[in-house]
Every structure is written in structure tokens, then in C-alpha cells.
C-alpha positions in Angstrom: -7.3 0.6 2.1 -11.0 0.6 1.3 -10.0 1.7 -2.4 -7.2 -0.5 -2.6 -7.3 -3.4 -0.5 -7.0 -7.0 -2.2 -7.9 -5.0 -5.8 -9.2 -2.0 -7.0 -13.1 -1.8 -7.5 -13.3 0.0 -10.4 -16.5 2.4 -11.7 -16.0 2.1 -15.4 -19.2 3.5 -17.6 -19.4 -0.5 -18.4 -19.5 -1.6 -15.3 -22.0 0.9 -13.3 -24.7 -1.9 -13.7 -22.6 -5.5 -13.1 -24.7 -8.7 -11.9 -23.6 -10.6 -9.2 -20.6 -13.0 -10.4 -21.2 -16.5 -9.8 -20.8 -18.2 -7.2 -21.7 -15.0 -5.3 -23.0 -15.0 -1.4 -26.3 -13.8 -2.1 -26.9 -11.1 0.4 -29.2 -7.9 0.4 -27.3 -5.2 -1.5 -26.1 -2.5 1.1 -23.1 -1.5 3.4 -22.3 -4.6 5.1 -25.2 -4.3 7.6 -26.8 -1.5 6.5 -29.6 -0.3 4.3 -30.9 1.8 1.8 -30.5 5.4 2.6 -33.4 7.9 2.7 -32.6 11.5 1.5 -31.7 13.1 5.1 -30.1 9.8 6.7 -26.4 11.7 5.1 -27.2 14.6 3.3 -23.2 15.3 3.5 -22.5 12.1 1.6 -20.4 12.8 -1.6 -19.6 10.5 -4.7 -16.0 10.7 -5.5 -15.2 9.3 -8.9 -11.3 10.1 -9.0 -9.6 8.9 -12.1 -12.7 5.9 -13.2 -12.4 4.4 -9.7 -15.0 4.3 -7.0 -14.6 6.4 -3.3 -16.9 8.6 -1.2 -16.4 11.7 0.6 -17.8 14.6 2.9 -18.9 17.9 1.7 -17.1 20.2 4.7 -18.9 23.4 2.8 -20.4 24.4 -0.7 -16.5 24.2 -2.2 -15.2 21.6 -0.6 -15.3 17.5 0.0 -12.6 15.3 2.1 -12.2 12.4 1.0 -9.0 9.2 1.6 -5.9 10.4 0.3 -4.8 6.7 -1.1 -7.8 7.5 -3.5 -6.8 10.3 -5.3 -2.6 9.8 -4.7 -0.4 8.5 -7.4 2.4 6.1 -5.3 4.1 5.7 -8.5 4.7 8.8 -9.6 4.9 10.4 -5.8 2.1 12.8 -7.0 -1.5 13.8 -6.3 -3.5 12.2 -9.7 -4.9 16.1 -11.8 -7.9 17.7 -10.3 -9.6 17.5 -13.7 -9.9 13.7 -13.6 -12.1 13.6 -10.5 -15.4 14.4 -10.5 -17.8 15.0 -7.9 -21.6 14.1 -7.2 -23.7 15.3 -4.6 -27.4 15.8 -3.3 -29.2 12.6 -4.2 -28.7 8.8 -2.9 -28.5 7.7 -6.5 -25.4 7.1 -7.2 -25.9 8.0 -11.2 -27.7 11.0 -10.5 -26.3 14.3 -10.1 -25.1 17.2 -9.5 -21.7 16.5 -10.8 -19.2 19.2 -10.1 -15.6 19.3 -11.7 -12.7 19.6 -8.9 -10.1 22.4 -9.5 -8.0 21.8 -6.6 -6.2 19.2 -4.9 -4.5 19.1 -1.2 -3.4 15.8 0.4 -2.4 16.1 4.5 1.2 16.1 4.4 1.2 13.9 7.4 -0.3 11.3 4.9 1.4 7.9 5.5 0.9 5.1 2.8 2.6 2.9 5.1 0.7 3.2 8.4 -2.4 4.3 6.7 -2.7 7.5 9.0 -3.6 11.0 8.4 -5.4 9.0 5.3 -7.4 12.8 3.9 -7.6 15.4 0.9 -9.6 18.2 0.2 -10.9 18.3 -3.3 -12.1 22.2 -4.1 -15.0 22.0 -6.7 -14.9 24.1 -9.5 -18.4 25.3 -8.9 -20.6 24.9 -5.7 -23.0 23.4 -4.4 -26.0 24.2 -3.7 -26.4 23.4 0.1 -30.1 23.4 1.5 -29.7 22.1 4.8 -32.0 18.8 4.6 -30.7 16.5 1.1 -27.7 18.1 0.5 -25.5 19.7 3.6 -22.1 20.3 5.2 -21.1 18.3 7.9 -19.2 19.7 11.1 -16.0 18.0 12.2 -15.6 16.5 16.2 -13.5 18.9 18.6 -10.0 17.6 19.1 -9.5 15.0 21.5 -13.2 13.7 21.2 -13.3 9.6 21.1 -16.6 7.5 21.2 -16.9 5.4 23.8 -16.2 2.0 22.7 -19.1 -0.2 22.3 -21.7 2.6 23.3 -21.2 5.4 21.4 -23.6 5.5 18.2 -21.3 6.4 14.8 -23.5 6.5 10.9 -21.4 5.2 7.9 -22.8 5.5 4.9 -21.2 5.1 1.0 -22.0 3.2 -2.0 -19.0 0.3 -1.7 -19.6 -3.4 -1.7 -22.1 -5.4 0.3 -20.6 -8.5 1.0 -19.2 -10.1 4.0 -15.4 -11.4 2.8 -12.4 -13.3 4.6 -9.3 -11.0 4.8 -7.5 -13.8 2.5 -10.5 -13.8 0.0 -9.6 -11.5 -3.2 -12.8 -9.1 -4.6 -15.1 -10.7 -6.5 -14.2 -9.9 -10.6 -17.5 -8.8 -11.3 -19.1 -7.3 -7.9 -22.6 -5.9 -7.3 -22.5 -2.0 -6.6 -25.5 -1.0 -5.0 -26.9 2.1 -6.4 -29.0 3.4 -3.8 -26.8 4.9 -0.8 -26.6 2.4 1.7 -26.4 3.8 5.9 -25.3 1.6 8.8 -26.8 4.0 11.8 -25.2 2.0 14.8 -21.8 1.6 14.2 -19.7 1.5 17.6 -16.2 1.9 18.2 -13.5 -0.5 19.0 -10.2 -1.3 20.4 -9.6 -4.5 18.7 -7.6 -3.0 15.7 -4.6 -2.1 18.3 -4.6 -6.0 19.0 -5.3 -7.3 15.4 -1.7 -8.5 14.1 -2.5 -7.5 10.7 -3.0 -4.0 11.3 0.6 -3.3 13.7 2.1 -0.9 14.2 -1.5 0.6 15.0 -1.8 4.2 15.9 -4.6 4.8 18.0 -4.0 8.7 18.1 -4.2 9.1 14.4 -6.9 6.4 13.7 -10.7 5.4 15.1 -11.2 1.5 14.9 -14.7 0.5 14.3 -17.2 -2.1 13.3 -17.5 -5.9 14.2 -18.2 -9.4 12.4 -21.4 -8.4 9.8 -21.0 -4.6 10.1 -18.1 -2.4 8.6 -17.0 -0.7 5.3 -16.0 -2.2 2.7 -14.3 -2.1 -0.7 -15.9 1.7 -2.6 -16.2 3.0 0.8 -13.1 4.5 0.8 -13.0 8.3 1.8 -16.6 8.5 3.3 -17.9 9.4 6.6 -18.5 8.3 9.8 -20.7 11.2 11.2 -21.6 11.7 15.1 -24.5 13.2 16.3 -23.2 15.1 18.9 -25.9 17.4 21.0 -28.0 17.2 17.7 -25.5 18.4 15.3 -23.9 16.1 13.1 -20.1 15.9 13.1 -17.5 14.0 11.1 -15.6 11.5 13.6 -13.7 9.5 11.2 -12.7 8.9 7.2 -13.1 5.8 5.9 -9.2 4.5 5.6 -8.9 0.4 5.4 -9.1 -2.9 6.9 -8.7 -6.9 6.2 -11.6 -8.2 4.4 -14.8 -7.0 4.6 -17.0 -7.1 8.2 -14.9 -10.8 9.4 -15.0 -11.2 13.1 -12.0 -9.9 14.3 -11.1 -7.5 11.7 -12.7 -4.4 12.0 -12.2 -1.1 9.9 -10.0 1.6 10.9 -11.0 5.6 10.1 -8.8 8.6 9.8 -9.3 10.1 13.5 -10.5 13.4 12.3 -10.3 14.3 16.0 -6.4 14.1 16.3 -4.8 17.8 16.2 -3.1 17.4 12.7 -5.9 15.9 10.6 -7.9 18.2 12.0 -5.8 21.2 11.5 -5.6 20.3 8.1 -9.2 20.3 7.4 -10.4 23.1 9.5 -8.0 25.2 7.0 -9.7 23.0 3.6 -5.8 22.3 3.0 -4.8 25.9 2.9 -0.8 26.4 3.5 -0.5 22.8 3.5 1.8 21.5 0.8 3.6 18.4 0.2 7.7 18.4 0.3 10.1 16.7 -1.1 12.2 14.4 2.0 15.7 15.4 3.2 18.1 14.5 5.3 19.3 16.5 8.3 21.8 14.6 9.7 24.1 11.7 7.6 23.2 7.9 8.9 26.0 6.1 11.0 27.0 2.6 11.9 27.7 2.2 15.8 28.6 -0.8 17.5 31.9 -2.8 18.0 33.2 -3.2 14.6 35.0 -6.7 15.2 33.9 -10.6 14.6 31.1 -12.1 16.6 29.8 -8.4 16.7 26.6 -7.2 15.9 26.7 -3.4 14.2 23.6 -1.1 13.8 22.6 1.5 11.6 21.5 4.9 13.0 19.2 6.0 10.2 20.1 9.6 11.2 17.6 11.9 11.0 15.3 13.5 7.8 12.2 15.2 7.0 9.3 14.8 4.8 9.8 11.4 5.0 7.1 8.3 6.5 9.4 5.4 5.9 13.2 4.6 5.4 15.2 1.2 4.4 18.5 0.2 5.2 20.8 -1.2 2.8 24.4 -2.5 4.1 27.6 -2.2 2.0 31.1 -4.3 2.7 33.8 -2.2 0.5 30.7 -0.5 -1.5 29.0 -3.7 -2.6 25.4 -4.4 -1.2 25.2 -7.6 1.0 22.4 -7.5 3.3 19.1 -5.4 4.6 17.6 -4.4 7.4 18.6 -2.5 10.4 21.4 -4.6 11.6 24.5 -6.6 10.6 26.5 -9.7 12.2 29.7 -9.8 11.3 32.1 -12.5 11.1 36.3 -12.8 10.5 35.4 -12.9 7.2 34.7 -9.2 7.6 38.0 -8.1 9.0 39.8 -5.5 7.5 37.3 -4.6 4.9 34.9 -1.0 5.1 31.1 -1.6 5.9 28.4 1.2 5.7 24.5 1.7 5.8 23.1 2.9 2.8 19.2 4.9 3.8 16.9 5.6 1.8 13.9 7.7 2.9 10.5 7.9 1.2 8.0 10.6 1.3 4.7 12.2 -0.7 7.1 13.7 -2.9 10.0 11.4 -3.9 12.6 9.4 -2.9 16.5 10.1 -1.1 19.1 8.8 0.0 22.2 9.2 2.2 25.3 7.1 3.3 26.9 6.6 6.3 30.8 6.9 6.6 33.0 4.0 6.0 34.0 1.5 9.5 37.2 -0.6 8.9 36.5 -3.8 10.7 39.0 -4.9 12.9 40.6 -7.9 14.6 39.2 -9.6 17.4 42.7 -8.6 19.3 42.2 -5.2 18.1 45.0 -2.5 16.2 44.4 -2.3 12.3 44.6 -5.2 10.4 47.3 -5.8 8.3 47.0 -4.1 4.1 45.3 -6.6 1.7 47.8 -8.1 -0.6 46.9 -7.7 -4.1 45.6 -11.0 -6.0 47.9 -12.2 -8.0 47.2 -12.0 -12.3 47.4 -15.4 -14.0 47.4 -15.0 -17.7 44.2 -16.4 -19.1 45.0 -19.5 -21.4 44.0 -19.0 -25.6 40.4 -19.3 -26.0 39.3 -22.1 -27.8 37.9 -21.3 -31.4 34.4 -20.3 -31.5 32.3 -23.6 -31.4 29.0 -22.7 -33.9 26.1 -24.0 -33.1 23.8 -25.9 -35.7 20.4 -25.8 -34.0 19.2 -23.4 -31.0 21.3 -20.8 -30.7 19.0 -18.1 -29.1 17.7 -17.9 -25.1 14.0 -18.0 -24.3 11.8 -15.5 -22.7 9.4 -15.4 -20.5 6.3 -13.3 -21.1 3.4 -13.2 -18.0 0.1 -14.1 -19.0 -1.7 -13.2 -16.2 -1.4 -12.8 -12.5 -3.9 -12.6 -9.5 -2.9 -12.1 -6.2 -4.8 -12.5 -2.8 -3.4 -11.0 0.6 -0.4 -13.7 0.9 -0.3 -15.8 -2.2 -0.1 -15.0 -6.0 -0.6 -17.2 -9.1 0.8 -16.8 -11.9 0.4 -17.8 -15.3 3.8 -17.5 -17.4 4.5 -18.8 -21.2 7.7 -19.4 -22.4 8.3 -18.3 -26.0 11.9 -19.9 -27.7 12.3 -18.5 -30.6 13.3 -20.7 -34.1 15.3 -22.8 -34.5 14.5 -24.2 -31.1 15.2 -28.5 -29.2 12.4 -27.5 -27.3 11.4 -25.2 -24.0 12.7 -27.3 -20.8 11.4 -24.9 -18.2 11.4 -22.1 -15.9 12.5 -20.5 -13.0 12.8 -17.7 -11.0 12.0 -15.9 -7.6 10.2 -13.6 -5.5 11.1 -10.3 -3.6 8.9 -8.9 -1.4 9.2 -6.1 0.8 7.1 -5.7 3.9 6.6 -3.4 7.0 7.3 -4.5 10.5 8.8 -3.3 13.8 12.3 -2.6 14.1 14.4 -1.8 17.0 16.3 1.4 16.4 18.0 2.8 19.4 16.3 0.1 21.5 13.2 2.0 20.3 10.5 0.2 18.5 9.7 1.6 15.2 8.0 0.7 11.4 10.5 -0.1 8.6 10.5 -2.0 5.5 12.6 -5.3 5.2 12.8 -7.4 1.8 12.7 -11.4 1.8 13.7 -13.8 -1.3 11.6 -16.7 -2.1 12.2 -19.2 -4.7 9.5 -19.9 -7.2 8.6 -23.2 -8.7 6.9 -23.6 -11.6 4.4 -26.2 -12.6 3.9 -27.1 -16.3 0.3 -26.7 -17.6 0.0 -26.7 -20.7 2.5 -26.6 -24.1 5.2 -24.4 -23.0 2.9 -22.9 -20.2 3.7 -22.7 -16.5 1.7 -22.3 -13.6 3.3 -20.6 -10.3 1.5 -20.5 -7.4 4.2 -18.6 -4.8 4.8 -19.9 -1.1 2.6 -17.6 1.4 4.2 -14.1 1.8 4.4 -11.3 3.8 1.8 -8.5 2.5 4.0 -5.7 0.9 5.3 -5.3 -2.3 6.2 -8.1 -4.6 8.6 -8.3 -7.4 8.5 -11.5 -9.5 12.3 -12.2 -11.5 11.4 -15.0 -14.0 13.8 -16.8 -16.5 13.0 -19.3 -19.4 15.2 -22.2 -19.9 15.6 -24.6 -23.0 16.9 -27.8 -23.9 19.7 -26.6 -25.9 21.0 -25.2 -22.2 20.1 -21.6 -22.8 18.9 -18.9 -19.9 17.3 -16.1 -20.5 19.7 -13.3 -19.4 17.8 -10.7 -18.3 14.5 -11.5 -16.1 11.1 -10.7 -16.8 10.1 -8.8 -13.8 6.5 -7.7 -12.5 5.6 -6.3 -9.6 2.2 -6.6 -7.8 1.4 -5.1 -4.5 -0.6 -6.9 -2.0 -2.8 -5.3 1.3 
């Protein structure tokens, strides 16, 4: 995401005039490949300041701007963020110059997906409008549905105020980047098909988004939400939102745009979001396990079926515990005769839920029901010891996170270890990673995107007094959750983990 991607650009009152960090690639400030803007080069550009971060938009009429859902939607709270913390500018290529407009309403396609990226739109409704004059300051049509540029011919326009520099996908944003201030236009942007090839970006679909740019020329972070217009038979049109991509203008990652061409997206913004509201997900039919329930078999999880819902994950149960995740299961004889079941749990806009499947016994390789588990037998416990009291260190350490950055596929992480008094001494720390990533699954012996987890152990490198360094083996992008514990010499664990999570793109 062009708001979100690596790490958020943000557009702080103290930050509206940073200097190049050091180090910098010095490069002319515009849109990577683009230049300054004159006042009728996108009179339909709009500023979108949602919440102190940096996006752009498209003014569809005096009321109304479109700009990228992931900039103005909460994914922690399963929420649009309040109209009142967005603002609006309009009508000059200034960035700090006005008119500023308050937003009253909010409406995010409910065919958003945070997980594919598609249908990646919202209509903000400004509290007061604008003043359109039809040369600096305009609406902008949308392309008919089912139009597509012809790759590598077609001219498309992006404009916005994002970054300017050319970056690696694996290269984090700079901590102090230079925001241009003038609007910046690339005129001859041309479609591509490379995005549907690009392994980074799979599962792409091609229906719902318009892949575009090349090595030197594409959006990039502060871009997110703005246009790229058409001029089709001399009227400008809006052909695509500005949604995401790896790195900034790198050969072989173009950016990919919200196909404003494809029936829903477009539906959605020909009617400024009326009627469209976002639901919570359901279930319409209960998940089941199929397959031959017996060792050397491999069982499946039919997710059933749900709405309101762009994802789902599987979790498998033996006799109600969790042991495993994904879509499938091997079982071995050391399965027989207890109950497995898929647990799913599908995510939408608007929450979270979850449904199980029923119970299968797991049976014999020579079949019938296998015979009733015998109760363990209860040894008594022998007398406890007395209580052996401890002269020195009685109390566990903790581990407290100094700091973390993370790239696409690797995170460092700075961690102290605090012991309290009377202490021997810190002796270390460990802990692992869990990070949860989208792929392709086979379901039905259909391909389809779902979310898998994988555990990584961490190890941590002593830097300074009682300070670790952890740099984590290279991950799948997705969501990370870091479980540390702090250990002392005394033989004491922490018992309950630290935990952050951090999200990479």
C-alpha cells in the first residue's frame, strides 16, 4: 500500500518541511519520474490529510473526493477512522495552501479487501463544497466499465505529492524523507501486465486492479489514493486509484491501481457510496472435515461457506485442543480413536467470526470403531518437600522492547532485560516469532488466498549491559508477533512473554 507499505509517511505540522536524511539518493524532488505540476496539468487532484498521515485523492464533484480505503480504515478496530479527523485540500498545487474543507461523511467499498489489496476506494463527503471552475480546480469523469489501456501504448497522468525517490522493495522509508511541496505529474505513464507475474504481488487480480509503471517511473509512498486520469476523446477520466506496490519505481515491480473500470468499484463510485454499507461477516453454512478419517490419511477442511468476509483461517482441533493450521491435516495411528475438527475463522470490514466443524472419530486402519479409552490410572502424588527459601534472586526478569524496525522480510530488534533486586545477574534471552502470511491454498482442488502462520526461533545477541540485539531470520511478509522471555542466572523465566506485533508489506 502506497500509505502503508514498509512504514507509514507521516504529515505531522513538524514534519511538513523535513531535509533530506543523510545518506539520501539525491534526486530532483518529484513523482518518481515526474515533475512539477502546473495549475491545469490535474485540476482534480485532492490533498487527503486523514488522521496526520499523508494520501491524495480525486474530487468526483463539488462534495465529494475518492481516495484508498487502507488510508482512512482502522484494521484494528475493524472501523472507518471519524470523518472529522480528515481534512481535505483542493485547488492549488501547493500542498500547504488551501481550500481546506472538513469531511462529514465516510463510505468504504464493501468489496474492500486488506488482503488482496482490491476494491482499495472511499468516498469522503466534504462538509462544505468546493468551488469547481473548470480549469484549477475540477471534477474528474470515471472510464466506462470494461475500459483497459493498452499495455505499453496507452498514455495514463499520475499525479500526488508522495515521495521522489527510487527504492528497492527490501529497502525500509527513509526516517526523515523529502516531501515535495509542489504537485508533482508523470504524463506518460503506461500500463502493464507484469504485476500478474511479479511473485510478490500473487494472488493478482487483474479484473479488480490496473498494473502500471516501470523501473524510474511509478508511485510511491504519499501517493496513496490519487489518480491515474485518461484522456479519453478529450475528456479526462479516472482509470485507476493509486493502491500499492514493492518499493518504489524498481525494475520489475510496478504499482498496481484500483481498476475503477471493474463493475463493482465502479458502481460504488458512480453512487458516491450511497446504499453501500459495511457488514458484519457470517456464516451460512457450518465448516466440515472430509476425507478418510484413518492413519496415513490426509483430511481437509471445507471452510463452508460465509459472507462479509475477504479472508478465513483454519485452525485444527484433536479432542478440542489446537494442534496444527492450515487447510489440511495428516494423520497418523497416533490419531486413532480420538475427535478432530476445523476451527474457521472469517474476517471482514466489520469484525471477526467464527464457526466449528462437527467432531470425526478417527478410526483404525482395518476399520469398525476403535476400542473406549481406558482411563489413566491416579498415582498419589508423594509429600512435597518443605518450601526451600531462597536467599538471593528470587524474582523472574522481564523483557521490555526498546525499539524495533522492520523491512519487508527482516526485523531488528532492540530488547533490555530488566531483573529486578536482589538479582546474580541477567543470563539472557529468548523467544520466537509468529508470523502469519497470505498464500494460495487448495480448497476443493480450487486455488484460493488464505492465511497460514509459521514459528521461528529468535536468537539474541548481547550488545550491551543487559541489552540484546535480535535480528530475525528472513520471513514471510504478513503479520508478526514477537513472544520474548528474560532469563537470569539464578535460573528464573519470565512467565508471561512480552509480545509485540509489527506488520510488514
Amino acid at each position: 500500500m502506497r500509505r502503508v507499505l514498509a512504514s507509514v509517511v507521516p504529515l505531522l505540522a513538524a514534519v511538513l518541511a523535513i531535509a533530506p536524511s543523510a545518506g539520501a539518493m539525491t534526486t530532483t524532488p518529484r513523482v518518481v519520474g515526474g515533475h512539477n505540476a502546473t495549475s491545469t496539468d490535474a485540476p482534480w487532484q485532492a490533498l487527503v490529510l486523514p488522521n496526520g498521515y499523508l494520501c491524495g485523492g480525486a474530487i468526483l464533484d463539488s462534495t465529494h473526493v475518492v481516495t484508498a480505503a487502507h488510508c482512512i480504515y482502522d484494521e484494528d478496530h475493524y472501523t472507518p477512522i471519524a470523518p472529522n479527523t480528515v481534512t481535505v485540500r483542493a485547488g492549488s498545487t501547493n500542498r500547504n495552501v488551501g481550500p481546506d474543507r472538513a469531511v462529514s461523511a465516510i463510505a468504504i467499498d464493501p468489496d474492500y479487501s486488506p488482503e488482496t489489496q482490491t476494491n482499495d476506494a472511499a468516498i469522503l463527503t466534504l462538509s462544505t463544497a468546493l468551488a469547481l471552475n473548470g480549469t484549477t480546480l475540477t471534477a474528474i469523469g470515471l472510464t466506462d466499465v470494461g475500459w483497459r489501456p493498452v499495455d505499453g501504448v496507452t498514455s495514463l497522468r499520475l499525479s500526488g505529492w508522495g515521495l521522489t525517490t527510487a527504492r528497492s522493495p527490501y529497502a525500509p522509508v527513509p526516517d526523515n524523507p523529502t516531501i515535495p511541496t509542489t504537485l508533482q505529474v508523470a504524463p506518460d505513464v503506461h500500463a502493464t501486465s507484469a504485476c500478474s507475474t511479479t511473485p510478490e504481488y500473487q494472488p493478482f487480480d487483474d479484473a479488480a486492479l490496473l498494473c502500471a509503471g516501470e523501473a524510474g517511473l511509478d508511485a510511491c509512498q504519499g501517493d496513496s489514493g490519487g489518480p491515474l486520469a485518461v484522456d479519453d476523446g478529450g475528456a479526462w477520466k479516472l482509470a485507476g486509484i493509486v493502491t500499492g506496490g514493492a518499493g518504489c519505481a524498481w525494475a520489475g515491480y510496478p504499482g498496481y491501481y484500483a481498476r475503477v473500470a471493474s463493475p463493482s468499484l465502479h458502481g460504488f463510485l458512480v453512487n458516491r457510496g450511497a446504499g453501500y454499507s459495511l457488514s458484519a461477516p457470517a456464516f451460512t453454512s457450518a465448516p466440515a472435515v472430509t476425507g478418510t478419517a484413518k492413519p496415513g490419511q490426509t483430511v481437509t477442511c471445507d471452510p463452508g461457506t460465509y459472507t462479509n468476509a475477504y479472508t478465513y483461517a483454519v485452525q485444527w482441533r484433536v479432542d478440542g485442543a489446537p494442534v496444527d493450521d492450515g487447510d489440511t491435516l495428516a494423520l497418523s495411528s497416533s490419531d486413532v480413536g480420538h475427535a478432530i475438527s476445523c476451527l474457521v475463522v472469517a474476517t471482514g470490514l466489520r469484525g471477526s467470526v467464527q464457526a466449528a466443524s462437527p467432531s470425526v472419530l478417527v478410526l483404525p486402519l482395518t476399520g469398525g470403531t476403535p476400542p473406549p479409552t481406558q482411563p489413566p490410572v491416579i498415582v498419589p502424588a508423594p509429600p512435597l518437600p518443605p518450601p526451600v527459601v531462597e536467599k538471593h534472586d528470587i524474582t523472574a526478569p522481564t523483557a521490555k522492547v526498546v525499539k524495533v524496525r522492520c523491512a519487508r522480510t527482516v526485523c531488528l530488534l532492540d530488547v533490555k532485560v530488566v531483573d529486578p533486586a536482589p538479582s546474580d545477574g541477567v543470563k539472557g534471552l529468548s523467544g520466537s516469532v509468529t508470523t502469519s502470511y497470505r498464500t494460495i491454498c487448495k480448497v476443493k482442488k480450487r486455488r484460493k488466498a488464505c492465511t497460514r502462520s509459521v514459528v521461528q526461533r529468535l536468537t539474541a545477541k548481547l550488545s550491551e549491559t543487559n541489552t540484546y540485539k535480535i535480528t530475525t531470520p528472513r520471513m514471510h511478509v504478513g503479520k508478526h508477533v514477537f513472544a520474548l522471555y528474560g532469563l537470569d542466572v539464578a535460573g528464573h523465566r519470565q512467565a508471561k512473554a512480552t509480545k509485540v506485533t509489527k506488520t510488514t508489506r
